[in-house]
N, C-alpha and C positions, 0 to 999 in steps of 0.2 A: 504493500500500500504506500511506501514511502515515495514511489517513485510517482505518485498523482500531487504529492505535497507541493504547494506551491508559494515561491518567496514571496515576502509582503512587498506592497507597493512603493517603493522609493519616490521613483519619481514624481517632480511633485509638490511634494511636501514642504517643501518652503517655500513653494507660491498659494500652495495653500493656504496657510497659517498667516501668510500675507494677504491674499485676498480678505482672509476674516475679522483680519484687525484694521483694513485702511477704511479711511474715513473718519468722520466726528459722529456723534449720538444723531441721529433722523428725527427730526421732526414734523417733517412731511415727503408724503410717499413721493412726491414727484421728484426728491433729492434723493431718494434710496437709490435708484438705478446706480448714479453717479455714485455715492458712497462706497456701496460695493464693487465699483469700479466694473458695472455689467456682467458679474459673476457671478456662479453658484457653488457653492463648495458641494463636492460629487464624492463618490465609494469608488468602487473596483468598474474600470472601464472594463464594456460589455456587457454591465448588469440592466436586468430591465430598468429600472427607475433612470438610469440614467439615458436610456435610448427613449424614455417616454419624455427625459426633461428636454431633450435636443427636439424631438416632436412639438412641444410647447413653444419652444424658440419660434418656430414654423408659424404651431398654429395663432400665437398671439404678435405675430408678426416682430418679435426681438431682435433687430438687426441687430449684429456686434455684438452677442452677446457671448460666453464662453462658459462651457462647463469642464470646472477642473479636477480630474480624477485623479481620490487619494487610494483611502482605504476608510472602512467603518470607523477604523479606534481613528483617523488621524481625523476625520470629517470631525467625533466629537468632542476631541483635543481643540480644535478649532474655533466649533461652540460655545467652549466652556471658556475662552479665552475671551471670545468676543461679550459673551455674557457678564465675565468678572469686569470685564471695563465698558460694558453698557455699551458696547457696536453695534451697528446693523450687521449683519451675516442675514446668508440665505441659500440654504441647507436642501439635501437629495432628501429626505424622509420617510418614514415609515412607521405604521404600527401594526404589531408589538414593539415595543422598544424603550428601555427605562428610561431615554431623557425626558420620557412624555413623564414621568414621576418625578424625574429628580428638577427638571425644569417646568418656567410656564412660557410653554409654548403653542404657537397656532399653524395649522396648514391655512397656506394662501389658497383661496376660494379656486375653483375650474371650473368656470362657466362655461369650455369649451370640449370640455371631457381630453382631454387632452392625457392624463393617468386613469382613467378608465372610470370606471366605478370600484365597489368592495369587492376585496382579494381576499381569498382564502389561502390556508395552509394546505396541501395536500401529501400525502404518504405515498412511497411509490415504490414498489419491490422489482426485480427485476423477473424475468420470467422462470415460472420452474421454481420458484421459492415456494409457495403454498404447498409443493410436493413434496420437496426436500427436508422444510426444517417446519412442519404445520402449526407447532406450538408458536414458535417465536412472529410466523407472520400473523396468526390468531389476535396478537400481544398489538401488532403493528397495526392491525386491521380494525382494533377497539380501540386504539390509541385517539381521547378525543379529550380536549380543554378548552378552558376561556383564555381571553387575551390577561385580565387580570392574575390567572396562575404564571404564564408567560415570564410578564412585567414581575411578578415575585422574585422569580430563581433568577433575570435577567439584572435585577437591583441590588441583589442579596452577590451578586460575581461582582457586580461595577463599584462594591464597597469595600471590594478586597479579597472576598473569599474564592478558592481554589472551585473552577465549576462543578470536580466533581463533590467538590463537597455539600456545596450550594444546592447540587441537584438530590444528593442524599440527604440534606436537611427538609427539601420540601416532600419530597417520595413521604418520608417516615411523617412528617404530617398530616398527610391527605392519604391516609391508608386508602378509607371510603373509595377516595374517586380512581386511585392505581387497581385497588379490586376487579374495576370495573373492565379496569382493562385486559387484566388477565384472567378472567372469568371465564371458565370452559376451557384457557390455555396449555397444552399439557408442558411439562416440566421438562424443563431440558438434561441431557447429560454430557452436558460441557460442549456440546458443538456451537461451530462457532460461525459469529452472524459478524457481517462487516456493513456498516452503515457508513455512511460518506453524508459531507453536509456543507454549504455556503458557510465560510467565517465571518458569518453576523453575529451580533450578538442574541439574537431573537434564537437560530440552530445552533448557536451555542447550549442556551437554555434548553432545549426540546433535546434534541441528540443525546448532551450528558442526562436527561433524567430517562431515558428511554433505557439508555445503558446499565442505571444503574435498576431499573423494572427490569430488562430481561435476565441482566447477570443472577438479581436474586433470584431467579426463576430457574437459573441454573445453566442458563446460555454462557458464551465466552464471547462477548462484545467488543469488537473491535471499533475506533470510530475514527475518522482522518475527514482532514476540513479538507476542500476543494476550490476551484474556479466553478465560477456558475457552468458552462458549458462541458468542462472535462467531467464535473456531475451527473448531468443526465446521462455522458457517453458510458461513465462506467456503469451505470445498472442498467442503461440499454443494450451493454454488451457482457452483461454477467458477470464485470469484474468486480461488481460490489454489489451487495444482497439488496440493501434498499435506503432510501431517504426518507426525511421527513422535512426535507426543507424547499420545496414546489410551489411558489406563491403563481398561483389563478385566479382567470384568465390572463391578466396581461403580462405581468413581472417577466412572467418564463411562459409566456404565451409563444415566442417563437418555438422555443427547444421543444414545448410541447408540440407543437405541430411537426419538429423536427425528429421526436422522439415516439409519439404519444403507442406506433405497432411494434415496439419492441420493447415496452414495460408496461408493468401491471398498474393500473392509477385506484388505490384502496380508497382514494374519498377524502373530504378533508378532515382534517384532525383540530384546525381551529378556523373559527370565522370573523369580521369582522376585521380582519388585515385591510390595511389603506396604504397608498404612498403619493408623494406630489412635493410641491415645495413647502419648507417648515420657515419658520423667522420668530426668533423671542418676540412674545406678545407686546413688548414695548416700541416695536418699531411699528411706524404709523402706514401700516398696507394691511391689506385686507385679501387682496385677492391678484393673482394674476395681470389681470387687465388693468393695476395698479402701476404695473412697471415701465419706463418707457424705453426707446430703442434706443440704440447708440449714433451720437451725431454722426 
């Protein structure tokens, strides 16, 4: 599996962290453009959100605008930066995801559907697993939460704690609803399940606590982060058992349509996922069609 592990984003990063500190405090939207110097601070180029934010460029007619791609941790280093000193930034986003907890933040309005409507999470085994290992997909296949379990284990890592520990502190508390998931699951004798996942923090979250539901169960869980696209390739090509990190329709709306007859799609596991543009509630825009193009 080591050979799908993929280096973090460099490149970058110090136009990033620059993009999210220039400017003075906004106090009107028609300066924000200018402020942020007609930038959005972006994740891992190639992911849906940010091929939807280039779309928005389009459809809200942003000339000159740029989106610059980091990674998750460096977008919300950026955040947290711009936040401590009261900047405008203007952020890839998404929910589940603890800054909507730790901070007070807004998505800017889409009047144009531009990032779709609400995403879901979905589960995705590759083919031939149901046959092979029936307990542990049984496990993947009742695998279902809210965004607030999510935001828990995803708040409980970004305050310092080790994920898998984070994800065995929430397991052991929410016996009830992990029950549910292994209900009818038969036990395993140590065979082993390789799940693969997006290095967000949201499949951080999800991935380590599924790990730590099958391992008790008796599986031998393997889990390795990925690129969105080398993702879907290895369970569509059976070099990895399954995911849980599939955000639908749009996010991975293509890979799906690139992927969708060579893996199993179990259903969603959470609902209520959203992505678009985020900005601390202090900066004075509202919506998209707030922004204007570049002279």
């Amino acid at each position: 599996m080591k050979k799908w592990k993929t280096l973090g984003v460099a490149a970058g990063l110090a136009m990033t962290l620059v993009a999210a500190g220039c400017g003075n405090e906004s106090s009107s939207s028609d300066s924000l453009s200018q402020q942020v110097d007609y930038t959005v601070t972006g994740i891992e180029a190639g992911a849906g959100v940010m091929k939807a934010t280039e779309k928005a460029f389009e459809d809200y007619q942003l000339d000159g605008w740029e989106i610059m791609p980091s990674s998750s941790g460096v977008m919300t280093i950026a955040l947290d930066d711009a936040i401590e000193d009261k900047k405008p930034i203007i952020i890839t986003g998404w929910t589940p995801h603890w800054m909507f907890a730790k901070y007070d933040l807004k998505y800017l309005e889409d009047p144009k559907g531009s990032y779709g409507g609400a995403e879901a999470l979905h589960t995705l085994t590759r083919q031939g697993f149901a046959d092979d290992i029936p307990g542990a997909n049984k496990v993947l296949d009742q695998f279902n939460w809210d965004v607030e379990d999510m935001e828990e284990v995803m708040l409980e890592i970004n305050n310092g704690a080790d994920p898998a520990e984070a994800a065995r502190k929430w397991v052991d508390a929410h016996a009830d609803k992990v029950s549910e998931w292994t209900k009818g699951a038969e036990e395993g004798t140590g065979q082993e399940v390789s799940l693969v996942y997006v290095e967000w923090d949201s499949e951080v979250a999800s991935t380590n606590v599924l790990k730590v539901v099958l391992d008790d169960l008796g599986y031998k869980t393997e889990i390795t982060p990925l690129d969105n696209a080398i993702m879907w390739q290895a369970v569509a090509q059976g070099e990895a058992d399954a995911t849980a990190s599939a955000w639908l329709p749009t996010t991975h709306g293509d890979l799906y349509e690139e992927y969708k007859d060579q893996i199993v799609d179990l259903g969603a596991s959470l609902e209520g996922a959203r992505t678009g543009l985020v900005v601390p509630s202090y900066v004075d825009a509202d919506s998209i069609e707030d922004l204007q193009p570049k002279d």
